[in-house]
N, C-alpha and C positions, 0 to 999 in steps of 0.2 A: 499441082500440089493438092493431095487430099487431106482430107479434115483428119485422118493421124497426123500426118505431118505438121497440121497446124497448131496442134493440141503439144506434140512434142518441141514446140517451141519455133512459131511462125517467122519473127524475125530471124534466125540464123543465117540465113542469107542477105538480108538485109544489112546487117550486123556488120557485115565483112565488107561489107562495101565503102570504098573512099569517100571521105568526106568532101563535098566538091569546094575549093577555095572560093570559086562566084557566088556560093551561098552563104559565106562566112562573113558575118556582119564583124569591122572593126570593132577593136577593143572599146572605147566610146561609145559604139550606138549600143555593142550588146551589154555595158553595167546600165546602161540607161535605159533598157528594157527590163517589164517586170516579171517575175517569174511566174511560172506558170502557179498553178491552184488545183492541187488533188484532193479532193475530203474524204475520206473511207469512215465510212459506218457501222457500228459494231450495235445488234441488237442485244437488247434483256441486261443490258450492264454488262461491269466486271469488276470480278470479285479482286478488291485491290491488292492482297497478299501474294495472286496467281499475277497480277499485271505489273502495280508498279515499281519498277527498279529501285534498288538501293543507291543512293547517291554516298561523293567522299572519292577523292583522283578516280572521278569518273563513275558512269551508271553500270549497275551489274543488274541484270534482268535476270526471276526468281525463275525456277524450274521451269513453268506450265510457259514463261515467254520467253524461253530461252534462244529459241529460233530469232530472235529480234535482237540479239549479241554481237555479231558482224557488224550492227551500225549503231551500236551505242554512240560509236564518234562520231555523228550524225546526227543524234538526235537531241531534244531535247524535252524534257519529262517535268509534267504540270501537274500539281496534286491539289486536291481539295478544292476545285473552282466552282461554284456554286449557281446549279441553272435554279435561278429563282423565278423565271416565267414560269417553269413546269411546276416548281409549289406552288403555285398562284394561284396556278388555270383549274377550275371543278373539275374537269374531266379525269376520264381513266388513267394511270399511272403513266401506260409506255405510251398512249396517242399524246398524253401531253408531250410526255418527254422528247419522244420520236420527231414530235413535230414544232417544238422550240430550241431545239437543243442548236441548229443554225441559224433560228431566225431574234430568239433571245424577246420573244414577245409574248406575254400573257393570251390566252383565251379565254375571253369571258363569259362565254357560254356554250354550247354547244347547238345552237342558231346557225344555220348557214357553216361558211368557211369563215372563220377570221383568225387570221394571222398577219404577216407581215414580210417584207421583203426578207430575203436570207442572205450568209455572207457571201457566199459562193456568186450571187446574183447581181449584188452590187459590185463588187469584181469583174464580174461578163460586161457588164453594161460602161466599164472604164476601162477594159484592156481586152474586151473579146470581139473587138471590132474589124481586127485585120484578119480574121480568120475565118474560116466558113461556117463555121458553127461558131456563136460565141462563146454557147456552153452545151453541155452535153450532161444527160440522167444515164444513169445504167446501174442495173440491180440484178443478182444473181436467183432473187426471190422470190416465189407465187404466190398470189393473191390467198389472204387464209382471214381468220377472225379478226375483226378490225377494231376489238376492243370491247367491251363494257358500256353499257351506260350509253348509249345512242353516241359515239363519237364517227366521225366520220373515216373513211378508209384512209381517205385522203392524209390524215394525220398522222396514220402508219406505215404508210405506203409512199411518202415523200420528205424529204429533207429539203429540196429546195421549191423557192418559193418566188415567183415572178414578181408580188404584190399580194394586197390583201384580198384572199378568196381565190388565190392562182395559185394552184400548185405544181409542180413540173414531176408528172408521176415517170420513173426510170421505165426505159425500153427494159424486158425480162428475157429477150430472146437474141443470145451474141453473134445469130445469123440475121438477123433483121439489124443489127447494128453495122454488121457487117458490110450489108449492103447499103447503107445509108451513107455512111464514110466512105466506098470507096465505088459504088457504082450509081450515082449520082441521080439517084431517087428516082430509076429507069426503073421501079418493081422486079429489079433482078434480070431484066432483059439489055441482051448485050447484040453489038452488030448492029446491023442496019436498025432492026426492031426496036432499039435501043435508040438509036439516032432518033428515028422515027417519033417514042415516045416523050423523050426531052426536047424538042420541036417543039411539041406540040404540047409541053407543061407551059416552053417561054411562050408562047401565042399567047394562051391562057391569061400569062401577067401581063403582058405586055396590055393585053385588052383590060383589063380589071383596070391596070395604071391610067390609062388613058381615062375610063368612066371616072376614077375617084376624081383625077384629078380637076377635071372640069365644075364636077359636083362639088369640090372645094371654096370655087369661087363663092358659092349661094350661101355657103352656112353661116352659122356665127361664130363666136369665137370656143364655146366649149367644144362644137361641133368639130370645128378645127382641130381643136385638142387631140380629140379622140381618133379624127383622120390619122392626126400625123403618128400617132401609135400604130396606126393602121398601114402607112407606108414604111415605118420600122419593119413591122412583121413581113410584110413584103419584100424589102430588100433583105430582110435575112433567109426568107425560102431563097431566093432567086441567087444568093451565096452559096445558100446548100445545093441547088441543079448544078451549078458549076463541074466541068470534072477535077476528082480527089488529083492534088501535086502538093508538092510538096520540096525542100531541099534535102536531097540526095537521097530519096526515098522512092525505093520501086514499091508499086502498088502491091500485092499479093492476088495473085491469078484467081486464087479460092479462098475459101474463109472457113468458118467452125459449119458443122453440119448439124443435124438435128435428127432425132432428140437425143442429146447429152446427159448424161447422168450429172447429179449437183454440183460433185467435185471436178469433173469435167469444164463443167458452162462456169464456176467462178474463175478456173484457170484459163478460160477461154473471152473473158473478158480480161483479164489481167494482159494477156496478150495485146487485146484491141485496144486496152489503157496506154501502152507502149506505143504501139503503131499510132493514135492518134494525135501523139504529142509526136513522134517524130517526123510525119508525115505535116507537123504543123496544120490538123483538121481543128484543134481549138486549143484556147488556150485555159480553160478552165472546167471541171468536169466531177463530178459526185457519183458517188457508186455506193450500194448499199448491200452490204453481202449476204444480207435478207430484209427483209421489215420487220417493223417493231410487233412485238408481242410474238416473233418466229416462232411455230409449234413443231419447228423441223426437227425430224429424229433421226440424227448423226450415225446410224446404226452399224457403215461402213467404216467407224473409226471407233466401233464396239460403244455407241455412247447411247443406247438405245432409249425412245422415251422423247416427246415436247421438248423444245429447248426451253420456253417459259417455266413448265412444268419444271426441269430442272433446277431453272436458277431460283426456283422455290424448296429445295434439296428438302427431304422430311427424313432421309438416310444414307447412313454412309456410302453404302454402294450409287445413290443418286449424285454424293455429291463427288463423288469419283468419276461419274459420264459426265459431269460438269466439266471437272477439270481436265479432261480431254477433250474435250469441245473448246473450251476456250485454250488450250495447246493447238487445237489445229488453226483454229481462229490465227494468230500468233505466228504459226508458220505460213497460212495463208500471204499474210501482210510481208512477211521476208520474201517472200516468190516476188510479191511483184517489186519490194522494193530492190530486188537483186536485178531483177528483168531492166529496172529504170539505172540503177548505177553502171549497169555493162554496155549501157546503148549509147554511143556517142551523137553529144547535140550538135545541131549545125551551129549554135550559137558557141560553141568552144565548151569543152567540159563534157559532162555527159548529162541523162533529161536528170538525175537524181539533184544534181548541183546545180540544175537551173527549176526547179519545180515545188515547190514549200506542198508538202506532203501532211496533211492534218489527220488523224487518225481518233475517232471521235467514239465514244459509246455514248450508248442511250441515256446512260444514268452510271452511278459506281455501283456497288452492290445491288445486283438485281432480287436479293432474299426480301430488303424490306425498301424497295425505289427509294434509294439514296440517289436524288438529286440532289444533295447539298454537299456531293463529293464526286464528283465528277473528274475525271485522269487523262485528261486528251497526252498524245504524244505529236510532237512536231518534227519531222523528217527535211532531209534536202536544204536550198535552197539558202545555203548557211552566207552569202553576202547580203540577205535579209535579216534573218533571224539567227538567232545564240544555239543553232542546232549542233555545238561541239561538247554534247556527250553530260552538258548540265542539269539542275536540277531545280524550278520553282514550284516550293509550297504555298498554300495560303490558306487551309484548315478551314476552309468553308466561310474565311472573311471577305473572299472576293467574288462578284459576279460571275458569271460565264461568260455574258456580254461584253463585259471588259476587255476578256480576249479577243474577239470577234474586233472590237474597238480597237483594239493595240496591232490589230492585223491588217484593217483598215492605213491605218497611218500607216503603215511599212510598205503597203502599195502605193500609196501617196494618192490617198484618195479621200479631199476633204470634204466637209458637209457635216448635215445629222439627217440620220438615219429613222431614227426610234421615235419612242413618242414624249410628247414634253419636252423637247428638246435635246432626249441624248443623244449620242452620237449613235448609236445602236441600239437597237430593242430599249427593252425598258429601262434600263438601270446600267449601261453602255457608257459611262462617262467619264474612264481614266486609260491611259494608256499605259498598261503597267511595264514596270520596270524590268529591266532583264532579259524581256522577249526578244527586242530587236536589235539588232549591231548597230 
């Protein structure tokens, strides 16, 4: 299989293949399993006119996201939610934005990294355990200017967040993910050569395991603490060396090649977005289909000019590459969410009806960083969430965190999160209404 074939859509053969009954978990264990977790990140905002749908017997999506119409009955469309860590935080508009908008925490200076866990994370950490990854970064995006004001890259270059000062920056290259999913971190070497170097990865732990753990007995207890973080990260490599399986999933012989053109490498994660969930490699995973402050000029879809630049529009023909950029944006997100609705799950249904699909931008209007209107859309997953085609406003009365909060609860997963006791991030402390079934 070469990298055409991959790019024209990897799984088709896949696809066609029977769903094996020994992998099909009864009806019982699979409602009692939790769906999967896709976050997709939209830089520079979006202009709310061009995004969000008209609600009233159902959502009607305006012109520029019209490609996102197929699953209006799917979805469900959130207006005016208000990321108030990103007013909070001194720093530059998109690194705040970029780098609160999952984690729902103030930064108070631009000292070091300080943020906080994000949603995506604490979901890995409560249902990414049976899988070989728990969670997985991928971004279709290069490193470019990381903002104003001494902010750190990190804050444009990452949506998920291990902890405070940990950022989890996405793999940028859909052949280096390629290989990590499915040829089990053998550097691409296959055959004996391959045997050879995964041998010789387990030796490796195997000996690490044996020193830490001796060295365990002598410490104290913070010391412990931090081992035992440390033999975490240890048996999650030692998941990842494992070879890629999966239920009813043949692996794919080859992968995406290199170097791809832009529109190429986003469609060629969207692929690896599909394979990885069907292939059950994790169950929860973030993509960012560039970073924040993108100065990417969309020039193949005639949008020519910085995307930032744009969503600063100073003329009409500017703000015309706008809106075809955020149109492609738009049809981007129906690719993959068509790729996940035709794939059938081991667990019954297909990944789309087992997989809560969060579709997030940086901010709403990117002219003047409107953080205090913020329009996520929520896909899939609809025996969690009210994704049948409704509509929740809140006109900039509700947190963002609230969501994150109310999505929490619908995995079932309690605690507090944030700081001062919310449940999430700063200001985290209701579970609003309407979201969950």
């Amino acid at each position: 299989m070469n990298r055409r074939h991959f790019l024209r859509g990897l799984g088709a053969a896949t696809l066609a293949l029977p769903m094996l009954e020994a992998f099909r978990p009864g009806r019982a264990e699979a409602a009692a399993t939790a769906p999967r977790l896709l976050v997709y990140y939209l830089p520079n905002g979006r202009r709310p006119e061009w995004w969000v749908p008209s609600a009233g017997g159902g959502l009607t999506f305006p012109g520029p996201a019209a490609a996102l119409q197929p699953f209006a009955g799917r979805a469900l469309s959130l207006v005016g939610l208000d990321n108030t860590a990103a007013r909070q935080s001194p720093g530059a508009a998109h690194a705040m934005g970029t780098a609160t908008v999952m984690t729902g925490t103030t930064i108070p200076d631009l000292g070091g990294l300080q943020n906080s866990i994000s949603l995506d994370q604490i979901v890995a950490n409560h249902h990414g355990q049976t899988t070989r990854f728990a969670s997985l970064q991928w971004s279709a995006g290069e490193p470019g200017p990381c903002d104003v004001g001494g902010a750190s890259c990190a804050y444009t270059q990452s949506i998920s967040w291990a902890d405070v000062g940990s950022p989890l920056i996405p793999t940028i290259d859909p052949a280096a993910a390629f290989d990590r999913l499915f040829r089990s971190s053998t550097d691409g070497l296959s055959g004996a050569e391959g045997e050879l170097r995964q041998r010789s990865l387990g030796s490796v732990l195997d000996s690490v395991l044996d020193d830490a753990t001796a060295l365990q007995k002598r410490l104290g207890a913070a010391d412990r603490e931090r081992l035992d973080e440390y033999f975490t990260a240890l048996e999650e490599l030692e998941k990842s060396l494992a070879p890629a399986s999966g239920p009813a999933c043949e692996v794919p012989s080859d992968g995406p090649g290199g170097p791809l053109s832009y529109p190429d490498r986003v469609r060629a994660f969207h692929e690896l977005i599909r394979l990885a969930f069907q292939c059950d490699q994790t169950r929860v995973l973030s993509f960012m289909i560039e970073f924040g402050l993108s100065g990417r000029s969309h020039d193949f879809i005639d949008a020519a000019g910085g995307h930032h630049a744009l969503s600063h529009f100073g003329t009409a023909e500017q703000q015309t590459r706008l809106q075809r950029l955020e149109t492609w944006h738009a049809e981007q997100i129906a690719h993959l969410l068509d790729l996940l609705v035709n794939t059938e799950d081991a667990a019954g249904g297909t990944l789309l009806d087992n997989t809560l699909v969060l579709v997030i931008p940086s901010m709403g209007a990117g002219s003047n960083h409107d953080h205090a209107q913020n329009c996520p859309l929520l896909f899939g997953a609809q025996e969690l969430v009210a994704t049948t085609g409704g509509q929740l406003g809140y006109g900039g009365a509700k947190s963002l965190a609230n969501l994150h909060a109310t999505l929490l609860a619908g995995f079932g997963i309690p605690g507090t999160f944030g700081a001062t006791g919310a449940i999430f991030g700063d200001d985290g402390n209701e579970v609003l209404p309407g979201i969950l079934v």
